[in-house]
TORMIGU-897281 format. One record per residue (C-alpha): x, y, z. Coordinates in steps of 0.25 Angstrom, whole numbers, plus 5000, padded with zeros to 4 digits. Layout:
# TORMIGU-897281
<rec px="X" py="Y" pz="Z"/>
...
***
This chain:
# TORMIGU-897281
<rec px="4531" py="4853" pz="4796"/>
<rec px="4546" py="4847" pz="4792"/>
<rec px="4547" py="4849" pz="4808"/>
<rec px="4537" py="4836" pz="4808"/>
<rec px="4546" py="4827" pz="4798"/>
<rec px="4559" py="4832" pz="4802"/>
<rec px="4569" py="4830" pz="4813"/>
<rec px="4581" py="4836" pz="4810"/>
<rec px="4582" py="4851" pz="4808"/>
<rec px="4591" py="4851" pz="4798"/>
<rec px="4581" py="4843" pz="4789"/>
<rec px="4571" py="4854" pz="4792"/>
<rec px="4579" py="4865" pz="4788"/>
<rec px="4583" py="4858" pz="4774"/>
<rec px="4571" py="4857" pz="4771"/>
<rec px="4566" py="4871" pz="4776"/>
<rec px="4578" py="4878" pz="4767"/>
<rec px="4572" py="4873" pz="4754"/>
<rec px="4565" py="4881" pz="4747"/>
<rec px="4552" py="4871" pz="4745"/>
<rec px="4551" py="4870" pz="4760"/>
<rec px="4540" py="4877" pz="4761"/>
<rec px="4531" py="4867" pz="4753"/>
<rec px="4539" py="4855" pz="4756"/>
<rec px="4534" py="4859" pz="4771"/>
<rec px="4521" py="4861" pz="4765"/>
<rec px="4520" py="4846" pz="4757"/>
<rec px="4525" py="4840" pz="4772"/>
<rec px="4513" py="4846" pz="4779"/>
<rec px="4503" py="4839" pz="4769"/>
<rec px="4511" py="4825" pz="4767"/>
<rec px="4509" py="4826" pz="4783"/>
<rec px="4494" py="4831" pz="4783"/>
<rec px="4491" py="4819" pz="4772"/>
<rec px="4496" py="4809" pz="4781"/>
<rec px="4510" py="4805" pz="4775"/>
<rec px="4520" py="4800" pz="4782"/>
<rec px="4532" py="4805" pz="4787"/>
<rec px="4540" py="4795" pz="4779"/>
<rec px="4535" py="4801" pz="4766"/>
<rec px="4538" py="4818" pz="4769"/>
<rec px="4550" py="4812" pz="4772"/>
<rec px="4552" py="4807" pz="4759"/>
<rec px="4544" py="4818" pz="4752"/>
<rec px="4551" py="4830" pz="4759"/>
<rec px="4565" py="4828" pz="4751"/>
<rec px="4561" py="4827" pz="4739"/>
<rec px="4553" py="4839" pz="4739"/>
<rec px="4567" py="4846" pz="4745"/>
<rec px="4573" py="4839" pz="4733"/>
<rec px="4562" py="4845" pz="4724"/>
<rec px="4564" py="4858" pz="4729"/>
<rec px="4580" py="4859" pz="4726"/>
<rec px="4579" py="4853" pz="4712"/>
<rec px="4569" py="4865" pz="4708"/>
<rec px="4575" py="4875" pz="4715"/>
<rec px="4588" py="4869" pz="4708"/>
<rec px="4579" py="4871" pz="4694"/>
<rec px="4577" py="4883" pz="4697"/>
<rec px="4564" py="4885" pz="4704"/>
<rec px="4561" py="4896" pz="4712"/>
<rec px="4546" py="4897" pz="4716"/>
<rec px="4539" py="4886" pz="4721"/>
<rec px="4529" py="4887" pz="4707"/>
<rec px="4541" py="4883" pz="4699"/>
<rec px="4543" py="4869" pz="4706"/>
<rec px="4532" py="4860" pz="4696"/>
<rec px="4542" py="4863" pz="4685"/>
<rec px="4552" py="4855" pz="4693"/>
<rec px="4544" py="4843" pz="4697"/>
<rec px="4547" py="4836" pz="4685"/>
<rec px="4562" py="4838" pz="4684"/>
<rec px="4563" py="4833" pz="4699"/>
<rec px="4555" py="4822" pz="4697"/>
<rec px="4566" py="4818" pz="4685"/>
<rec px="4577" py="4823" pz="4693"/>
<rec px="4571" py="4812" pz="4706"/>
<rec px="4570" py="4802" pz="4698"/>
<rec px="4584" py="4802" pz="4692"/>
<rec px="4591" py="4804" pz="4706"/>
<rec px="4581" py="4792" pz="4714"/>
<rec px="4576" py="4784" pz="4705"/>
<rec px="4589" py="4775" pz="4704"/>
<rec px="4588" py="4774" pz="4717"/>
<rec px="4572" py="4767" pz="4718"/>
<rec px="4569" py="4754" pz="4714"/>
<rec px="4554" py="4758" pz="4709"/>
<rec px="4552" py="4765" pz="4695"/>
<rec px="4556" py="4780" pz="4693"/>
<rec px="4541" py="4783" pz="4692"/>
<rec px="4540" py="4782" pz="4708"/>
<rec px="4553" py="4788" pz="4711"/>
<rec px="4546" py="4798" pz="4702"/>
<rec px="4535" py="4799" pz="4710"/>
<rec px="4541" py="4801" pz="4723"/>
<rec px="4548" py="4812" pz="4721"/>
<rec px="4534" py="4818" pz="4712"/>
<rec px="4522" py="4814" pz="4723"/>
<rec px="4530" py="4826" pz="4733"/>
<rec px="4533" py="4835" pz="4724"/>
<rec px="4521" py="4838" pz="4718"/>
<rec px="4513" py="4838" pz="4732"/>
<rec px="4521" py="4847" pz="4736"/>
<rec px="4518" py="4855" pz="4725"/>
<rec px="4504" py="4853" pz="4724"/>
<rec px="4503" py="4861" pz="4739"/>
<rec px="4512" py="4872" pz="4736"/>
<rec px="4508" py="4875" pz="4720"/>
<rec px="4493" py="4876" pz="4718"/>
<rec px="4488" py="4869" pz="4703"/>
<rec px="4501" py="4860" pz="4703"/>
<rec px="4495" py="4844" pz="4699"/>
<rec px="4509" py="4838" pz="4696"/>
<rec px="4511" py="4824" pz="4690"/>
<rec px="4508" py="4816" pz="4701"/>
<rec px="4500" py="4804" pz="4700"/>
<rec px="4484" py="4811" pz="4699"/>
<rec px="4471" py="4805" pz="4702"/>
<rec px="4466" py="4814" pz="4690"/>
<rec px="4469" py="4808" pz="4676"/>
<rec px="4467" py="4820" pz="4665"/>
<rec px="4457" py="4817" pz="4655"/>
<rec px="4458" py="4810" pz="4643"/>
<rec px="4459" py="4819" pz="4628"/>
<rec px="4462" py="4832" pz="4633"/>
<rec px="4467" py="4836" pz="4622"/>
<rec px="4460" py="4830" pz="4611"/>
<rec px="4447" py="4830" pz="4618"/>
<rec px="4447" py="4842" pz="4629"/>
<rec px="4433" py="4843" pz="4631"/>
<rec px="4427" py="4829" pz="4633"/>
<rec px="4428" py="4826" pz="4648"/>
<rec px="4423" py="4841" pz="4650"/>
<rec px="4413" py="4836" pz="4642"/>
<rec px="4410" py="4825" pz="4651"/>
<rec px="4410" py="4833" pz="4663"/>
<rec px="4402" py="4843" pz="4660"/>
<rec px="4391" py="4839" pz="4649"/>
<rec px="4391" py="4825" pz="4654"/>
<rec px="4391" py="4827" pz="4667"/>
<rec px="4401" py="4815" pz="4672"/>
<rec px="4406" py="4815" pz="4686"/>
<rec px="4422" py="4813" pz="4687"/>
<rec px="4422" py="4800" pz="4689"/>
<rec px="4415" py="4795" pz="4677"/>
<rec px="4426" py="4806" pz="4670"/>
<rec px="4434" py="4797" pz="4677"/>
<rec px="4430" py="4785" pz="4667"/>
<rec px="4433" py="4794" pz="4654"/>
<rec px="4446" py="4799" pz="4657"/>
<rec px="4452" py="4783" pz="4660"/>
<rec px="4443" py="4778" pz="4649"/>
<rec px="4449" py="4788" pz="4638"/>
<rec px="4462" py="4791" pz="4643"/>
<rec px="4463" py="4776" pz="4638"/>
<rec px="4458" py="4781" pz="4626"/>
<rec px="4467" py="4792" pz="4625"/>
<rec px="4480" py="4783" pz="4625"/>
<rec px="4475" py="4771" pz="4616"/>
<rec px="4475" py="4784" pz="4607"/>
<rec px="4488" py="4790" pz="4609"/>
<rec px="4493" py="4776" pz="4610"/>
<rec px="4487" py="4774" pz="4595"/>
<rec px="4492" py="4788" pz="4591"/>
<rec px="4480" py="4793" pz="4588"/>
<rec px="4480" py="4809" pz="4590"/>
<rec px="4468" py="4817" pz="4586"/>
<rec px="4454" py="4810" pz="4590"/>
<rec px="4447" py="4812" pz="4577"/>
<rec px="4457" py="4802" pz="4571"/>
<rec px="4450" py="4791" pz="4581"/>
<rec px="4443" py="4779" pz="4573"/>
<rec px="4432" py="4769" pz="4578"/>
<rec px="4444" py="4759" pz="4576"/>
<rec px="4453" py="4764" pz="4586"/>
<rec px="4442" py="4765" pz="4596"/>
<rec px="4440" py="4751" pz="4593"/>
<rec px="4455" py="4746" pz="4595"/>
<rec px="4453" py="4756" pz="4609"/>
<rec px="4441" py="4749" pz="4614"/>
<rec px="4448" py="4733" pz="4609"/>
<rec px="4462" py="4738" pz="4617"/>
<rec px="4455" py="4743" pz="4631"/>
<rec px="4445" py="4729" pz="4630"/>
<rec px="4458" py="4721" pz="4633"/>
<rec px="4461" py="4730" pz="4648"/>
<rec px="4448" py="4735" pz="4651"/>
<rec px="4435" py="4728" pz="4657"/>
<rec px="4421" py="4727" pz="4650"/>
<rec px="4415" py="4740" pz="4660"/>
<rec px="4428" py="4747" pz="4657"/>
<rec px="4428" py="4744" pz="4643"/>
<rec px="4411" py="4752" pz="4644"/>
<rec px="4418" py="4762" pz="4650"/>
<rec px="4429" py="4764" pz="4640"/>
<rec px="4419" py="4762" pz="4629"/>
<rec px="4409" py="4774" pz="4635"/>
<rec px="4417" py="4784" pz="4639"/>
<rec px="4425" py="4783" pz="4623"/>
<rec px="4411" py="4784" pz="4620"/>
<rec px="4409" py="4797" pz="4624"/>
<rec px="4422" py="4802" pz="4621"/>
<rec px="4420" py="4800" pz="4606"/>
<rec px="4406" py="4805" pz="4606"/>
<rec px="4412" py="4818" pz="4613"/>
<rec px="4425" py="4818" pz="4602"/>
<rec px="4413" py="4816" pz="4592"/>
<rec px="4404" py="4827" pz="4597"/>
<rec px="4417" py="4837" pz="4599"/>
<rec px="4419" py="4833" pz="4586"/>
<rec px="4433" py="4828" pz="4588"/>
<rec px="4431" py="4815" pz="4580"/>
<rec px="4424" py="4815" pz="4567"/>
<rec px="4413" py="4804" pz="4571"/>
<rec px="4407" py="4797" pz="4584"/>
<rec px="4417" py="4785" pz="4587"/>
<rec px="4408" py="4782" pz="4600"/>
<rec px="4400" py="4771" pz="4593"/>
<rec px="4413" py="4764" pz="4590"/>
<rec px="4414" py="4762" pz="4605"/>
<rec px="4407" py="4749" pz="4608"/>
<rec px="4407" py="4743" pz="4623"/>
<rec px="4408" py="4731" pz="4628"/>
<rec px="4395" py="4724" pz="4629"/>
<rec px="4393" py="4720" pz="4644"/>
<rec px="4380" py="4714" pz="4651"/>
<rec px="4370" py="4721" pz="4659"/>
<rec px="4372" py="4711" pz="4674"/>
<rec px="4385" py="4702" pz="4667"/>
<rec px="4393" py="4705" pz="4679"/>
<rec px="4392" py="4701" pz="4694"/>
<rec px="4393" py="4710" pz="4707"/>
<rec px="4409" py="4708" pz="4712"/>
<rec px="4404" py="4707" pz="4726"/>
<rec px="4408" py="4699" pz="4738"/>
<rec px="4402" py="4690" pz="4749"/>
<rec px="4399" py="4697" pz="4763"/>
<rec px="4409" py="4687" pz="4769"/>
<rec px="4419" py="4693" pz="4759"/>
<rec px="4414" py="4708" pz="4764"/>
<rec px="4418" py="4701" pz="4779"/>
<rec px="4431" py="4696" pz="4773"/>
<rec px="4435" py="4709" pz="4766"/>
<rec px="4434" py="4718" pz="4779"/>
<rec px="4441" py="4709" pz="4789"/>
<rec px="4453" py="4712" pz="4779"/>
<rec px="4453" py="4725" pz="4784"/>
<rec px="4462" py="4731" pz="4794"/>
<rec px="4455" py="4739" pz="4803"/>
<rec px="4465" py="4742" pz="4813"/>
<rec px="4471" py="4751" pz="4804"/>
<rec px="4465" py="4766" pz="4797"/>
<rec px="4466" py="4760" pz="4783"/>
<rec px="4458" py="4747" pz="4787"/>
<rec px="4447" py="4757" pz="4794"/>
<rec px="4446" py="4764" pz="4783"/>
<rec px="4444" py="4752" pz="4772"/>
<rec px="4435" py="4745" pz="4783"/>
<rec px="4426" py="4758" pz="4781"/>
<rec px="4426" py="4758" pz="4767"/>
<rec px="4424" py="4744" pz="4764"/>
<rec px="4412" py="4744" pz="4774"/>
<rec px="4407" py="4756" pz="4766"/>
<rec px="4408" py="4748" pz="4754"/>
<rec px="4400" py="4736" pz="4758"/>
<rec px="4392" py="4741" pz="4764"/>
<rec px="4385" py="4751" pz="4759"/>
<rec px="4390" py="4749" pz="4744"/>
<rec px="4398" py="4760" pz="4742"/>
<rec px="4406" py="4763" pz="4729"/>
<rec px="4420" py="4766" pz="4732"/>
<rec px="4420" py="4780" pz="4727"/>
<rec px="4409" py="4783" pz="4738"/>
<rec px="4416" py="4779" pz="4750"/>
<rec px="4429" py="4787" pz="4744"/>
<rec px="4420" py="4798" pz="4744"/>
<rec px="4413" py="4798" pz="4759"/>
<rec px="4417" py="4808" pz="4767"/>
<rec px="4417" py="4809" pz="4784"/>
<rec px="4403" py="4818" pz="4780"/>
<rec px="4396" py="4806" pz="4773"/>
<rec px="4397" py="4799" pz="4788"/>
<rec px="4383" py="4804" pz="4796"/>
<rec px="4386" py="4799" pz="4807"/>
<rec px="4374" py="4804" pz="4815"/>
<rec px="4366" py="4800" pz="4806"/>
<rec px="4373" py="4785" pz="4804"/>
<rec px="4373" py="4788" pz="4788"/>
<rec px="4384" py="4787" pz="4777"/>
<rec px="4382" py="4795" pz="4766"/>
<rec px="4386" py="4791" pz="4751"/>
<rec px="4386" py="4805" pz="4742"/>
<rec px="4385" py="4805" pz="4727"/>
<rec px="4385" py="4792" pz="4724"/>
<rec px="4385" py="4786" pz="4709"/>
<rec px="4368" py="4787" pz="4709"/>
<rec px="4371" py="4801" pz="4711"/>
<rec px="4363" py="4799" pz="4725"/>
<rec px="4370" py="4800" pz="4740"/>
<rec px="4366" py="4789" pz="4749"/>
<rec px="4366" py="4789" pz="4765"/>
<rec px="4368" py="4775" pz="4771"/>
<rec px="4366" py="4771" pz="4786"/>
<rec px="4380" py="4770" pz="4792"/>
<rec px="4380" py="4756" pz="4795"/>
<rec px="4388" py="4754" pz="4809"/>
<rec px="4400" py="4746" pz="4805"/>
<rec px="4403" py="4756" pz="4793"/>
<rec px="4401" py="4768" pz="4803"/>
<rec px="4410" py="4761" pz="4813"/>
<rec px="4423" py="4759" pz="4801"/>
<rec px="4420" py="4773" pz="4797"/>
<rec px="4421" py="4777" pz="4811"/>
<rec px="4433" py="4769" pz="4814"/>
<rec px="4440" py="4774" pz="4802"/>
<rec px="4437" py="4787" pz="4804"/>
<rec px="4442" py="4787" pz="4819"/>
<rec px="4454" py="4777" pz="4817"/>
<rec px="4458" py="4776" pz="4803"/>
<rec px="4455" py="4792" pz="4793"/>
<rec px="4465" py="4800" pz="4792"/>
<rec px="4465" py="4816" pz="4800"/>
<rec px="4460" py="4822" pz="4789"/>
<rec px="4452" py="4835" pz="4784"/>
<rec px="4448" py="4827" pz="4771"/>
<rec px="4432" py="4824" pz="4772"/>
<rec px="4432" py="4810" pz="4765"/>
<rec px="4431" py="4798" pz="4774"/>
<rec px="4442" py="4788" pz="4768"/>
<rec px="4455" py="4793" pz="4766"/>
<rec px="4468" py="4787" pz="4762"/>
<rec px="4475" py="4778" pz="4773"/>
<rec px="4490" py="4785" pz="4767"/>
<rec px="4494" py="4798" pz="4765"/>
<rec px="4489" py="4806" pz="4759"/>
<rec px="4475" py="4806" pz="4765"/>
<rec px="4466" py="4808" pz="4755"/>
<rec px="4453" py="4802" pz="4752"/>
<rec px="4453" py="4785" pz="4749"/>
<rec px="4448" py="4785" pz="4733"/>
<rec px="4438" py="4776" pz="4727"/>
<rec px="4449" py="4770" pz="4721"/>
<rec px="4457" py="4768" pz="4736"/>
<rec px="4443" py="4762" pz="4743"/>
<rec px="4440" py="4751" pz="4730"/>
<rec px="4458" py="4747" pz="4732"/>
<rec px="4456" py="4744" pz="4747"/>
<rec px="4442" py="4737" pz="4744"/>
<rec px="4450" py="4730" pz="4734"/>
<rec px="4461" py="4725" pz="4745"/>
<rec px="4452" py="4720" pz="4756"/>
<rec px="4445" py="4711" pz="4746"/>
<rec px="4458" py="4705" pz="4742"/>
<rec px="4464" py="4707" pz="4755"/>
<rec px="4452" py="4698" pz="4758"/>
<rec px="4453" py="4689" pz="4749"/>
<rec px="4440" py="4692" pz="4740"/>
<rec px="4442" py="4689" pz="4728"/>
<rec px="4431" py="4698" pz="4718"/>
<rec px="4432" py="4705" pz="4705"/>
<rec px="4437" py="4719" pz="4704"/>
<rec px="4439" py="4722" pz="4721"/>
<rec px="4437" py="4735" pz="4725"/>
<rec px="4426" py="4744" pz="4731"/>
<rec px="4413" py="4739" pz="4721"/>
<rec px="4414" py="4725" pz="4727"/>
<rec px="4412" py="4730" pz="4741"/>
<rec px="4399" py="4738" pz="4733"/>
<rec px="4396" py="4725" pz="4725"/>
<rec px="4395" py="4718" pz="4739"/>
<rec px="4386" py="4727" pz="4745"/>
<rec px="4376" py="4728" pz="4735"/>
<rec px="4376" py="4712" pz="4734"/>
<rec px="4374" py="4713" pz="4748"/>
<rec px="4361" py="4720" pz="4747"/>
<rec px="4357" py="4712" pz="4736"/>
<rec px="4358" py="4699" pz="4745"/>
<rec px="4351" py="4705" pz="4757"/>
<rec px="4340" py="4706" pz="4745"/>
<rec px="4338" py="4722" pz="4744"/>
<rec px="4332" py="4727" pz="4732"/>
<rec px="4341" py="4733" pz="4720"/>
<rec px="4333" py="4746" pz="4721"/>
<rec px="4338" py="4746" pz="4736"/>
<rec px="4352" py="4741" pz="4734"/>
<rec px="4354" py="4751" pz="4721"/>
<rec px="4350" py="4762" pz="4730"/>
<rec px="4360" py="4759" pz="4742"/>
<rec px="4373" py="4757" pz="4733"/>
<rec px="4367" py="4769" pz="4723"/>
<rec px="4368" py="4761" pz="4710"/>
<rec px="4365" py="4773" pz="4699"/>
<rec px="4357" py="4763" pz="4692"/>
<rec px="4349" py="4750" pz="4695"/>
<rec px="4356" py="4742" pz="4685"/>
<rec px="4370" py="4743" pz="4694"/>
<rec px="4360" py="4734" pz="4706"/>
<rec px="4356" py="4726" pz="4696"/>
<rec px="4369" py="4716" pz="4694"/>
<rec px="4366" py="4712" pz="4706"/>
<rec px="4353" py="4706" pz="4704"/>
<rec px="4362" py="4696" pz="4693"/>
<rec px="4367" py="4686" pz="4705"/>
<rec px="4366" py="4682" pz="4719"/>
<rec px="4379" py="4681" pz="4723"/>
<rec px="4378" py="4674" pz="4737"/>
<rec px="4369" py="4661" pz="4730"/>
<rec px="4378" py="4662" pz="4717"/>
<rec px="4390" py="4660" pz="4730"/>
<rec px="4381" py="4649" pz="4735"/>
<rec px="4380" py="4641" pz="4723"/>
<rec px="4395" py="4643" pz="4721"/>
<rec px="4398" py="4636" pz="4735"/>
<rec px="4387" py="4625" pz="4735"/>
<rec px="4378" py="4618" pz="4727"/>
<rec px="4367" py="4629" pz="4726"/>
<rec px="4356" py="4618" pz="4730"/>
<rec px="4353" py="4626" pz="4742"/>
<rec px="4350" py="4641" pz="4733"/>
<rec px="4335" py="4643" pz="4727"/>
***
């Protein structure tokens, strides 16, 4: 493999006589099956070299030993190079770390490192062990509502340590208080439900587990917000038009996002269901797309409309990746892993402003927003339109019954004489 990236032979043997090059050959052979360039191993490659004399200089001798090392290079790196960068040590941290610990993650089974996780750790581990176990399994939540506790109380779980409170049964329904007043100041009227519920819980459970010597829930009060107060952030059809002329289809990241944003529009799709389709949800005998486990706990089969089929076609002939990986978007840049939820909502966001769309909150939701006021002006029935964007409960449709968006535009343009 170094044979691949390196002309010179003498550059081949340096690297072959240290004693890491049997996994520094082994780390090339992924960077180059996720698609990096040559550009980066030939930036990565001396620094793992690098890594490899300072531990042996520390005395490592087996290839187990090297995690006690990372650290003290990392330190080491950033005494010699970071004089020498204009950006902040952190990064010229980070280069010298984002190697070394791939690396060691192929060669060392279990190793995790510091490196930058998708997975943040839950939230009183200490002081409360037992409370998202609690949620998982006598609950019954699904991850990504474990995903709303853990962000909501590792808030929590600062603003404590911040105050210096250390033992739970020391808490007060006038800390939680000053809690709730502090986060109203950063945080939106839904996030501020969500903060309010999930504390909720986590008292009760502190209460119940008899960590505290009362049940502070009631204490928690949340913002009082009206059923139907808020308006559907949608956009015009001429918009939708506007949106996907701004993409670049000649290229495999405009193919791509012109798939996904069709899939949005038009069939209404949350961004965490088009990040989880895979080339086997595409019957294309059968001119069907398949939506699985969707938020009403249901799975949905669509009729694959001909100019989705054809971006997905053209996508998947022109612009996806070689790959063994089943899901049908994946990253544009190395490393080719599947496009997140996140990803897909970032690049909605883009083409609306790229456009010039101006509307609250941008991101994958307008594009669902639009669809459904779509159908609502072509005059389907809720019951209809609930059912093709799976809303779990009737109420979600409902909002949109508050305002007629295209005569409200009417009325904003002209007189309004004309309207009934």
């Amino acid at each position: 493999m170094f044979e691949r990236y390196y002309i010179k032979p003498e550059t081949i043997d340096r690297l072959r006589a240290s004693w890491l090059s049997e996994p520094i050959e082994q780390y090339v052979q992924w960077l180059d099956g996720q698609g990096y360039s040559p550009r980066c191993v030939h930036r990565r490659v001396p620094i793992l070299r690098r890594f490899g004399e300072f531990a042996q200089q520390q005395g490592a001798k087996q290839w187990t030993d090297l995690p006690a090392h990372v650290e003290p290079f990392i330190a080491n790196w950033i005494r010699e190079h970071g004089k020498h960068y204009e950006e902040p040590l952190r990064w010229v941290g980070h280069e010298a770390r984002t190697p070394v610990e791939q690396m060691l993650k192929l060669i060392l089974p279990g190793f995790e490192g510091r490196g930058r996780s998708s997975k943040r750790a839950d939230p009183f581990q200490k002081k409360a062990p037992g409370f998202f176990r609690f949620l998982r399994l006598e609950r019954g939540l699904r991850e990504s509502s474990l995903c709303h506790y853990v962000h909501y109380l590792h808030r929590f779980e600062a603003y404590l340590k911040r105050i210096g409170l250390e033992s739970l049964s020391e808490l007060t329904p006038l800390m939680l208080s000053a809690f709730i007043i502090e986060s109203a100041t950063t945080l939106s009227k839904t996030s501020m439900t969500g903060l309010c519920s999930s504390l909720r819980v986590f008292l009760r459970y502190l209460h119940q587990e008899e960590l505290t010597a009362r049940d502070l829930s009631s204490a928690i009060e949340s913002p009082r917000r009206y059923r139907l107060s808020e308006i559907p952030r949608s956009i015009a059809w001429d918009e939708v038009r506007r949106m996907l002329e701004a993409v670049d289809r000649r290229s495999a990241l405009g193919k791509r996002d012109y798939a996904i944003l069709l899939l949005l529009v038009t069939y209404g799709l949350r961004g965490c269901e088009v990040a989880a389709m895979t080339l086997d949800d595409i019957d294309w005998q059968r001119e069907r797309l398949l939506v699985p486990e969707r938020k009403a706990g249901h799975t949905t089969a669509y009729p694959l409309a001909a100019v989705v089929g054809a971006a997905i076609l053209d996508y998947l002939q022109h612009g996806r990746p070689e790959t063994a990986d089943r899901q049908l978007f994946l990253r544009a840049c190395a490393p080719r892993q599947p496009l997140t939820a996140a990803g897909i909502s970032c690049r909605t966001n883009r083409y609306l402003r790229k456009a010039g769309i101006e509307v609250a909150r941008p991101g994958s939701h307008t594009l669902r927003h639009t669809c459904v006021q779509r159908l609502v002006d072509a005059d389907f029935s809720f019951k209809t339109i609930g059912d093709y964007v799976a809303h779990r409960s009737p109420d979600s449709t409902q909002i949109y019954t508050k305002v007629a968006v295209e005569a409200l535009r009417e009325v904003a343009l002209g007189h309004g004489e004309a309207l009934p």
